[in-house]
C-alpha positions as CSV (number, residue, x, y, z in Angstrom):
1,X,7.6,-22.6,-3.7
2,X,6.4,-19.8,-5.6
3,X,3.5,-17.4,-4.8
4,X,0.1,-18.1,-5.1
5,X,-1.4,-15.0,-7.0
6,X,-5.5,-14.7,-7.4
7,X,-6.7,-12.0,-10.6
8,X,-7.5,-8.6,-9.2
9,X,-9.6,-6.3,-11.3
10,X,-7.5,-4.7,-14.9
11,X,-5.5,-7.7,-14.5
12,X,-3.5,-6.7,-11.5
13,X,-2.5,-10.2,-9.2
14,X,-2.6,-10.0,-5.4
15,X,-0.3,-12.6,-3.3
16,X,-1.2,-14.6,-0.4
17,X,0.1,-11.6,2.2
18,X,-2.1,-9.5,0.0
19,X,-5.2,-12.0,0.1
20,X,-4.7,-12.1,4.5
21,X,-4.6,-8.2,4.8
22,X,-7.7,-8.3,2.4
23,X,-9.8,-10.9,4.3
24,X,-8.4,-9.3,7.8
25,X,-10.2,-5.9,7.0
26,X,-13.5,-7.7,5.7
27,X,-13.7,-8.9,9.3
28,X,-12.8,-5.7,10.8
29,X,-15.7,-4.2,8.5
30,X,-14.6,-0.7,9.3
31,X,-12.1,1.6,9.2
32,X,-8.3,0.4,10.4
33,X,-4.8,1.1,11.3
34,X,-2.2,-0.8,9.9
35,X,-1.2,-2.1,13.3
36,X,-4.5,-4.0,14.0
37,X,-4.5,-5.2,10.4
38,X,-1.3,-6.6,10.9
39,X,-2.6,-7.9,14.0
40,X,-5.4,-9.6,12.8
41,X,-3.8,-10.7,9.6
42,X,-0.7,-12.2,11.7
43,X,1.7,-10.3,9.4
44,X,4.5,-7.9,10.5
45,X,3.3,-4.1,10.5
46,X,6.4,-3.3,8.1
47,X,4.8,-5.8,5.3
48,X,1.6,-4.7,5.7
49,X,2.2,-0.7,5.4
50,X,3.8,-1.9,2.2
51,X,1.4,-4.1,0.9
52,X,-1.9,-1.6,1.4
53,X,-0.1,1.1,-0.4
54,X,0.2,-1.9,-3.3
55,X,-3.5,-2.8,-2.8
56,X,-4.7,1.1,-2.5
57,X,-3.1,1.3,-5.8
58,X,-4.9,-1.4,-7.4
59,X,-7.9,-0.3,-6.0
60,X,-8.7,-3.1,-3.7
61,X,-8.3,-0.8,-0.8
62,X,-9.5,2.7,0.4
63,X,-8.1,5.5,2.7
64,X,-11.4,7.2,4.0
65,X,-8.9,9.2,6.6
66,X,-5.2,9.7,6.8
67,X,-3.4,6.6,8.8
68,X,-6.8,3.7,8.1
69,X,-7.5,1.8,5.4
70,X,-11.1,-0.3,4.4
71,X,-11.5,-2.7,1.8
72,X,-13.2,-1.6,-1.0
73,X,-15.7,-3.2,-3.1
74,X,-13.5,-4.4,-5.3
75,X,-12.1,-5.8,-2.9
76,X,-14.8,-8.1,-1.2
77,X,-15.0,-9.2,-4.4
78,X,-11.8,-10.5,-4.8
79,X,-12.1,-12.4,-1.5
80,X,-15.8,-14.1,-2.1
């Protein structure tokens, strides 16, 4: 069964692992590691250190310091 994908901004598509690490750090509303996103997501730390890069990339994510991440507003929007 193939991937469900939802439309990120510029056309970019974000998975369902991608959509869980999204909504995990809207309910952690602050900065985190990738150990209590993957926690919270219930997805393996290796997938989701992968993943945020992906999601940094597109935007959807931020790095305020080195080692967390924080959804961005872009983002919150994807997952209203």
């Amino acid at each position: 069964m193939p991937c469900k994908r939802k439309k990120a901004e510029a056309g970019s598509e974000v998975d369902d692992v991608g959509m869980k690490i999204l909504k995990a750090l809207a309910e952690i509303n602050g900065p985190a590691r990738c150990g209590e996103i993957a926690k919270k997501a219930g997805i393996p730390t290796c997938r989701v250190t992968g993943k945020l890069r992906s999601l940094t990339n597109k935007g959807l994510v931020e790095k305020p310091e080195k080692g967390k991440y924080l959804i961005s507003e872009s983002g919150l929007k994807l997952i209203k």
